[in-house]
C-alpha positions, 0 to 999 in steps of 0.5 A: 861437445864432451871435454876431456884430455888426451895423452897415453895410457899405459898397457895392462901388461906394462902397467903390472911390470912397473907396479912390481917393479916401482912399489907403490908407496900408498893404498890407492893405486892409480897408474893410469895415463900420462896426460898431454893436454887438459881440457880438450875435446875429442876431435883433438889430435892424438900424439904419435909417440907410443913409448917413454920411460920412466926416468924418476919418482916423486913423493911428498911422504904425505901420501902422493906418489908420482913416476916422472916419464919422459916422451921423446927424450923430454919430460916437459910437457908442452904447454909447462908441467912434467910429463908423469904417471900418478902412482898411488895416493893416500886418504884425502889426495887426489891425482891432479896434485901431482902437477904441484908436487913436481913443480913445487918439489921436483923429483928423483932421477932413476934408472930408465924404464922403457913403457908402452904408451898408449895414445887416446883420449880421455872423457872427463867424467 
């Protein structure tokens, strides 16, 4: 069986209006998901929210930049971790050291940002 993640997908249309909203601070541009559960298979369930808002920003000013979201009323994750959206990267950085940086660093709270989210799973490629 394909592991993968589940967690939700932000809608195209969503996705245009927060990159021109919240700028993306470096070249390479994720803004994807937000991830609820790692490692998993494709039979896990999918969660049943299907919106958030950003809520507040991290970046280490060494080319990783991630939106902190929250679902529910909650930006914890269960399980640990804060519930976000990587959002740009530089050279060399790569999306899963989002999860340090919010742990390590925190973040800043902004205004909220209602988002569509939505839910589905992930194959790890």
């Amino acid at each position: 069986m394909k592991r993968g993640y589940v967690g939700w997908e932000l809608p195209r249309d969503d996705r245009a209006r927060l990159l021109a909203a919240i700028p993306p601070a470096y070249p390479r541009i994720i803004a994807h998901h937000v991830t609820l559960a790692f490692g998993v298979g494709p039979d896990h369930p999918l969660p049943k929210e299907k919106a958030g808002e950003i809520v507040g920003v991290a970046d280490d000013s060494l080319g990783l930049q991630a939106l902190v979201v929250a679902i529910g009323g909650r930006t914890d994750r269960p399980g640990g971790g804060t519930y976000h959206v990587t959002w740009s990267l530089g050279p060399g950085r790569r999306p899963v050291e989002s999860n340090d940086l919010l742990r390590d660093r925190g973040w800043t709270v902004r205004p909220p940002v209602p988002v569509a989210l939505l839910p589905r799973f992930f194959p790890i490629r």
